[in-house]
C-alpha positions as CSV (number, residue, x, y, z in Angstrom):
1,X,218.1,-36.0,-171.3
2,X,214.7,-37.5,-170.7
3,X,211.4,-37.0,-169.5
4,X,212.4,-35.7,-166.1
5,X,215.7,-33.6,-167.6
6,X,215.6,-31.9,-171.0
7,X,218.0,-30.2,-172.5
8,X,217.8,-26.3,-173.8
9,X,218.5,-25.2,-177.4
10,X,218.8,-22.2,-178.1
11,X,216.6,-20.6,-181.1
12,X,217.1,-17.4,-182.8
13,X,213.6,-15.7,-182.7
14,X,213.1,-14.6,-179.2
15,X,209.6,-16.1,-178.8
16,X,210.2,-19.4,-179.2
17,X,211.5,-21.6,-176.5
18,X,212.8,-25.2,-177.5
19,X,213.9,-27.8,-175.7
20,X,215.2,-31.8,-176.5
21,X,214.1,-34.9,-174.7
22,X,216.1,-38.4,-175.5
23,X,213.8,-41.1,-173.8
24,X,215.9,-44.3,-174.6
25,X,214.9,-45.5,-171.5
26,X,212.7,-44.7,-168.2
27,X,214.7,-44.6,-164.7
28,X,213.0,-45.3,-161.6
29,X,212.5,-41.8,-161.2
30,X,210.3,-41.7,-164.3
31,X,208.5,-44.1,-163.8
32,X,207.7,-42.9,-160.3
33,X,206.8,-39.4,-162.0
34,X,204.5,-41.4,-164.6
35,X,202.6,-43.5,-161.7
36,X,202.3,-40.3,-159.7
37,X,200.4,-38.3,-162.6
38,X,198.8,-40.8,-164.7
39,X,195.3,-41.2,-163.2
40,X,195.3,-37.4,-163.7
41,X,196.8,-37.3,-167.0
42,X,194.2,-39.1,-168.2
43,X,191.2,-38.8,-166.1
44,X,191.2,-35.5,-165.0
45,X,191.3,-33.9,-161.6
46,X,189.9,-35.6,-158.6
47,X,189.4,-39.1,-160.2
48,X,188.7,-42.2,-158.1
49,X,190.0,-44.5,-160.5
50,X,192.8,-46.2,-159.4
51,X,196.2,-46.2,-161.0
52,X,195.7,-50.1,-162.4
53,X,192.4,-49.4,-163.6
54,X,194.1,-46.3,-165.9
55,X,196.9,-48.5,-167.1
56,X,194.6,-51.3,-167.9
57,X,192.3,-48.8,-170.2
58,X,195.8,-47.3,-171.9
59,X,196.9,-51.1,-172.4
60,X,193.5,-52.2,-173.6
61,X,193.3,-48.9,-175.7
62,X,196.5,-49.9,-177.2
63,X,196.1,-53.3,-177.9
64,X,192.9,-52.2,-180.7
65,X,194.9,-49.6,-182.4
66,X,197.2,-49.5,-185.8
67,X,200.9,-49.1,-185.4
68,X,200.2,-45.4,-186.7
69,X,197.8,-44.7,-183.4
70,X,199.6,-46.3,-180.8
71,X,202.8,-44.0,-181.8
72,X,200.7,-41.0,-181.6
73,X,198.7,-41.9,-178.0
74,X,202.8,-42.4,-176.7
75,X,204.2,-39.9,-178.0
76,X,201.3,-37.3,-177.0
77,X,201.4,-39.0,-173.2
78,X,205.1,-38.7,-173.2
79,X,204.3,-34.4,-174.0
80,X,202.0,-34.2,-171.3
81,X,204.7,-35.4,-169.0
82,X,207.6,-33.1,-170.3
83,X,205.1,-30.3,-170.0
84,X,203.6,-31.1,-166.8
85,X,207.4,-31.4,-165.1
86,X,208.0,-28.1,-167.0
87,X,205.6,-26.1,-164.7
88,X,202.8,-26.1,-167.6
89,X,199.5,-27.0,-166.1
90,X,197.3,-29.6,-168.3
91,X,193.7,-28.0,-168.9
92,X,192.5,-31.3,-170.2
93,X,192.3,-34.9,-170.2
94,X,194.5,-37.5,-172.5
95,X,191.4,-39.4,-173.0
96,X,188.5,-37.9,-174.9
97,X,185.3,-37.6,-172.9
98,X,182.9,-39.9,-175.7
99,X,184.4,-42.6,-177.0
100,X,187.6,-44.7,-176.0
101,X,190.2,-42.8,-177.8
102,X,192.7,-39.8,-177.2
103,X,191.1,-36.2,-177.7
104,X,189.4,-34.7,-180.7
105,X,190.1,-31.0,-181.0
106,X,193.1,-29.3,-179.8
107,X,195.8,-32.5,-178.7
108,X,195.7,-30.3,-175.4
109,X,195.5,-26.9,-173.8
110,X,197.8,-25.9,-171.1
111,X,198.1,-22.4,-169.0
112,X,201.4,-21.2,-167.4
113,X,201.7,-18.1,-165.3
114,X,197.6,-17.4,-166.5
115,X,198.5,-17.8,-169.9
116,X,196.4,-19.8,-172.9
117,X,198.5,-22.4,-174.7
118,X,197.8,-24.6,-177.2
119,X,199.2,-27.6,-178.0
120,X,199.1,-30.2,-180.9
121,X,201.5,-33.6,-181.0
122,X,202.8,-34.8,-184.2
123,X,205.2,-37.9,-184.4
124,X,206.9,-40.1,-186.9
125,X,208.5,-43.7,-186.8
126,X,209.6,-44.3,-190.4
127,X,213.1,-43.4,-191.9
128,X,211.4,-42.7,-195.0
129,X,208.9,-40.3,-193.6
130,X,211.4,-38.1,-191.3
131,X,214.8,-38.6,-192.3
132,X,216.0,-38.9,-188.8
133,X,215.2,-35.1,-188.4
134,X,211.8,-33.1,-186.7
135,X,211.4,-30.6,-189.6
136,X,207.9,-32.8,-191.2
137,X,206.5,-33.1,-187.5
138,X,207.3,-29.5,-186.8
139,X,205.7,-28.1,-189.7
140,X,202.7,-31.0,-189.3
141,X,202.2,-29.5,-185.9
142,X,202.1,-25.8,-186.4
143,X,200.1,-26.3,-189.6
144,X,197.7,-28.6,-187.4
145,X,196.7,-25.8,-184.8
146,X,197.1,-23.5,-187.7
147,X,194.2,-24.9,-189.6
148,X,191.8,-25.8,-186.4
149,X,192.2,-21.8,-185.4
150,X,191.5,-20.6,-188.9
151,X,188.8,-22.5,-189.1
152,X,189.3,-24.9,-191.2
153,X,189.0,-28.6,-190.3
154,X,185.2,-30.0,-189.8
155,X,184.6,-29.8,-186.1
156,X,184.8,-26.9,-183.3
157,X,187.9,-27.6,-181.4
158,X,187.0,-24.7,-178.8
159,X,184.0,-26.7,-178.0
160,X,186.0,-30.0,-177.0
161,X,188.2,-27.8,-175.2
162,X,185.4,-26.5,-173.1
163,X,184.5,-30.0,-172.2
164,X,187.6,-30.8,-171.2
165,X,188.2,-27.8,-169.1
166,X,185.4,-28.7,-167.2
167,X,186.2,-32.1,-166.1
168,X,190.0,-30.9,-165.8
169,X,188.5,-28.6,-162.7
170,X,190.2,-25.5,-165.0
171,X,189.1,-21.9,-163.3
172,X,185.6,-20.3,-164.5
173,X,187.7,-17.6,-165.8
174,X,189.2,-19.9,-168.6
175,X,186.6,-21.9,-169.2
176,X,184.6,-18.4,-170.1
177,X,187.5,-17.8,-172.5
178,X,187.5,-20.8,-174.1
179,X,183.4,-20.2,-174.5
180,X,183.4,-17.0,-175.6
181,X,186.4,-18.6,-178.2
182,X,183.7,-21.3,-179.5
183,X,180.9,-18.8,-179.7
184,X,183.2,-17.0,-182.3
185,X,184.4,-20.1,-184.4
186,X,180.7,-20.7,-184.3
187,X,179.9,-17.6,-185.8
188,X,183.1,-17.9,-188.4
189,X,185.0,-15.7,-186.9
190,X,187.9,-17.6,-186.8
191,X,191.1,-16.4,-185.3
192,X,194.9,-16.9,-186.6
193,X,197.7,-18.2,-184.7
194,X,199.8,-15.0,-184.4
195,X,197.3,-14.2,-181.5
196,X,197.8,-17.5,-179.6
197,X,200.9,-19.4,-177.7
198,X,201.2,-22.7,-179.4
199,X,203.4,-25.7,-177.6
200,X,204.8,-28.6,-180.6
201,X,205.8,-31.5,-179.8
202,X,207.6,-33.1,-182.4
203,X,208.4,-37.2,-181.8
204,X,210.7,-39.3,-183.9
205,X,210.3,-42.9,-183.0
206,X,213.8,-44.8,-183.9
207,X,215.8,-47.2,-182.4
208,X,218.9,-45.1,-183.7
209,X,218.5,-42.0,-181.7
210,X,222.0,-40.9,-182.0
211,X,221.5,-40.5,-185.6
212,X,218.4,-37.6,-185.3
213,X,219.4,-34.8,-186.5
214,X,219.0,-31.5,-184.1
215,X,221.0,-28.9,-185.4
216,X,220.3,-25.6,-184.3
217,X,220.8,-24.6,-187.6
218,X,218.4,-26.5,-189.2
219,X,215.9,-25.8,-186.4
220,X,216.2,-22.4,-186.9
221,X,215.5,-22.8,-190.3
222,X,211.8,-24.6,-190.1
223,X,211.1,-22.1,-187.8
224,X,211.9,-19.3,-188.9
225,X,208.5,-18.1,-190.4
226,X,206.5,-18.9,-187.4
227,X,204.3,-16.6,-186.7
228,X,202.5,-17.4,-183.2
229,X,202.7,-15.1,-180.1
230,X,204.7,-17.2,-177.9
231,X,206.0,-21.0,-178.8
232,X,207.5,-23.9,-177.0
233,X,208.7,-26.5,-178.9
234,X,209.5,-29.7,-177.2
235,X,211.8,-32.7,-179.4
236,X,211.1,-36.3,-178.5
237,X,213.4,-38.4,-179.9
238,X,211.8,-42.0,-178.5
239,X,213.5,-45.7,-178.9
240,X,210.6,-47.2,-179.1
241,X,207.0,-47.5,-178.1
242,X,207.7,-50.6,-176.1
243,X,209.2,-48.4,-173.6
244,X,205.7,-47.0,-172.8
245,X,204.0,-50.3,-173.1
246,X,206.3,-52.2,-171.1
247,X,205.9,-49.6,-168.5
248,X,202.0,-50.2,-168.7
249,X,202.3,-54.1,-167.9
250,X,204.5,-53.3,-165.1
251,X,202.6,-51.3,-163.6
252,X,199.2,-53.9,-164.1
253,X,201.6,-56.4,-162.6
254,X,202.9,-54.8,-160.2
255,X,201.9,-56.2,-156.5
């Protein structure tokens, strides 16, 4: 069960799809996926950079950042892979536009069959903070795009996700949408999250993977009072980070 083969659960409420990825490792396959989509990933459609120049702005990215960002950044690239293998097409880029950093706004925006999804990444790599189970990312996650759709957090994440469309190449039609979306969080009307599809990815970071809890019960349980039109919830229980960083340095040495 990893990046390129998740496994199904299946969840009471019939608009919620959920699925459980256990990257211990990366096979060659993987790793051929990652190389194959990474420049796109993170660049955006049509890119002339080259796959070493992309890994050596992840790894130079992740060498400046706190233990708490460089689990986020992996565990938010590792999504974007799941998704992308899982017939979701990525609307954005992993890197923001501005500065050199991952994405303000919405962590991403996907479509599937012409539909709007919305995505946010939450992960954890403490025992203390998720007791070897997803319920605190789950409910970090939903809350996350929760707030940004009812307006409130500080900044217009419509607006980024224009941006973003653009570069991405997305069709006129969405980016239009995702105007007309910013025009009305500029004007406070904000929406709720019953009108949207929402994607969670929830990522616990242990070494002791075995020991994650993913009862279906207990899944059922924190989501349960979701209220969102359609969800897809993806479980990333990760080794560790090295995996991911590792990978990068291959790929820079790589002749």
């Amino acid at each position: 069960m990893g990046i390129l083969d998740s496994s199904t659960v299946s969840i009471d409420k019939k608009n919620i799809d959920l699925i459980i990825s256990d990257i211990i490792d990366l096979s060659n396959d993987e790793k051929e996926y990652i190389k194959e989509n990474m420049v796109e990933i993170s660049q955006g459609v049509d890119s002339y950079y080259p796959l070493k120049t992309v890994a050596k702005k992840i790894s130079e990215f992740m060498k400046k950042q706190s233990q708490n960002t460089k689990n986020g950044a992996i565990s938010e690239f590792f999504l974007v892979c799941i998704l992308r293998n899982q017939e979701f097409e990525q609307e954005y880029c992993y890197r923001n536009l501005e500065e050199n950093s991952i994405k303000k706004g919405f962590d991403g925006v996907f479509t599937k069959n012409g539909e709007l999804w919305l995505a946010e990444s939450k992960s954890s790599y403490t025992e203390e903070s998720h007791n070897n189970e997803h319920r605190s990312t789950i409910l970090r996650a939903y809350t996350g795009i929760s707030d940004q759709l009812e307006g409130k957090t500080s900044n217009d994440p419509w607006e980024n996700a224009v941006c973003h469309s653009r570069l991405a190449k997305s069709s006129e039609s969405l980016i239009r949408k995702l105007s007309e979306l910013s025009i009305d969080y500029t004007e406070e009307n904000f929406s709720s999250i019953k009108f949207h599809n929402i994607i969670l990815g929830s990522t616990i970071v242990s070494e002791r993977t075995d020991l994650i809890n993913c009862d279906c019960s207990r899944l059922n349980e924190c989501l349960k009072d979701h209220e969102s039109s359609k969800e897809f919830v993806v479980l990333i229980n990760l080794k560790n980070i090295s995996l991911f960083t590792n990978f990068i340095e291959e790929v820079l040495n790589d002749d």
